[in-house]
C-alpha positions in Angstrom: 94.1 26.2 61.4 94.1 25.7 65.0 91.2 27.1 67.0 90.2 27.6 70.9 87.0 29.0 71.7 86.5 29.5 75.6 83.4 29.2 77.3 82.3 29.2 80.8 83.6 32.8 82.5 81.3 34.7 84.4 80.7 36.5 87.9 80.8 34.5 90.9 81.2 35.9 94.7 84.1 34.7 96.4 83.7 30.8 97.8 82.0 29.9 94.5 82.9 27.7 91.7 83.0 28.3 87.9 84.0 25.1 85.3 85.9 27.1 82.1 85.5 24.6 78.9 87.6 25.4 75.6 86.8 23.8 72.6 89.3 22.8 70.3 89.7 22.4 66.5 92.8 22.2 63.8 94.9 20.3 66.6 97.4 17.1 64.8 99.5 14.8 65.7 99.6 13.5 69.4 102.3 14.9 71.3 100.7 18.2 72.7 99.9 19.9 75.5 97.6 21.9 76.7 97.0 24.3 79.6 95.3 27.4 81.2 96.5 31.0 81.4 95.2 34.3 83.1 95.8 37.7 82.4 94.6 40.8 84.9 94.5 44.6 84.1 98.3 45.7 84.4 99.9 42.1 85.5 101.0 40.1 82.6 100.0 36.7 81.3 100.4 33.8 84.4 99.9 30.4 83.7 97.3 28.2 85.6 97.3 24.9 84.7 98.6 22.3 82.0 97.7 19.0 81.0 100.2 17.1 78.6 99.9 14.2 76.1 100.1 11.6 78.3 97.7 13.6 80.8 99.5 14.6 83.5 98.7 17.6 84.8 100.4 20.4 86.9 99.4 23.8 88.5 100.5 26.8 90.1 101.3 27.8 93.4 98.3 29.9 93.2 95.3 27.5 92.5 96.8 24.2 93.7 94.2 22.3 95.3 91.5 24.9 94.1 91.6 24.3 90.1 91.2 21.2 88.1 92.6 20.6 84.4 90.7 18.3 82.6 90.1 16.8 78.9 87.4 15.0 77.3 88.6 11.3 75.8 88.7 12.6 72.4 90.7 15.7 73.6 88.9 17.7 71.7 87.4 20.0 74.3 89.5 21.5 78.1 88.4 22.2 81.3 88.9 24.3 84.1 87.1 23.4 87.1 87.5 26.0 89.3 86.8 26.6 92.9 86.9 28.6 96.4 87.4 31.2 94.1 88.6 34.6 95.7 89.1 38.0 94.1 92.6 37.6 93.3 91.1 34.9 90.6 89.8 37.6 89.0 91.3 37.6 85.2 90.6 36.9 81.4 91.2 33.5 81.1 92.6 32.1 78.2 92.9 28.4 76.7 96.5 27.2 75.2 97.5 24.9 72.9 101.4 23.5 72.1 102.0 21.3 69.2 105.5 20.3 70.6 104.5 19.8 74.0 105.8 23.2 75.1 103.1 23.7 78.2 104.1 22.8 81.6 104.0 23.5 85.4 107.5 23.0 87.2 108.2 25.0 90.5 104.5 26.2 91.5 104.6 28.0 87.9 103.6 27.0 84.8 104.8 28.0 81.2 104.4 28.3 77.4 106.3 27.3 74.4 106.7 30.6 72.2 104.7 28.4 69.1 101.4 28.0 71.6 98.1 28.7 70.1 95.7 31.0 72.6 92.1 31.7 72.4 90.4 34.6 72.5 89.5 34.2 76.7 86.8 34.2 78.8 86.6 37.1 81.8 86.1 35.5 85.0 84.9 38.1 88.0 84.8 37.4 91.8 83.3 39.6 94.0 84.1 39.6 97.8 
């Protein structure tokens, strides 16, 4: 079984810096991607970031030039480096995973595949 565990979220006050990690188990095969997703109370789920198999990466219009996707060699755990955060980056944060390669950024938005696997998230506060 595929698995994502998040780590990392806390509070932070605006102009700090947080780095998300997500460990990842049950993943096979080689062409994935991966990628970085946000929900807030009453706004529905907004992707982030994505890194694919070849490890390019893409963002959003929202955190481009603030956020950083990264991987570990082995792939087997992601990052989010994360910072001049501001209160608008406040959200549950939540680690995805595509078998078929299904996560991207095109357009200042990124996306899911409807087969991604999510974790369970990590809340990430900032206070002004």
């Amino acid at each position: 079984d595929v698995q994502l565990v998040e780590s990392g979220g806390g509070s932070v006050q605006a102009g700090g810096s947080l780095t998300l990690s997500c460990a990842v188990s049950g993943l096979t095969g080689t062409y994935y991607s991966m990628g970085w997703f946000r929900q807030s109370p009453g706004k529905g789920r907004e992707g982030v970031a994505a890194i694919g198999p070849d490890g390019s990466t893409g963002y959003s219009g929202s955190v481009k030039g603030r956020f950083a996707i990264s991987q570990d060699s082995a792939k087997n755990t992601l990052f989010l480096q994360m910072n001049s955060l501001n209160p608008e980056d406040t959200a549950k944060y939540y680690c995805a995973a595509d078998p078929e390669g299904a996560i991207y950024c095109w357009g200042g938005h990124c996306y899911a595949g409807e087969h991604s696997y999510y974790g369970q998230g990590t809340q990430v506060t900032v206070s002004s």
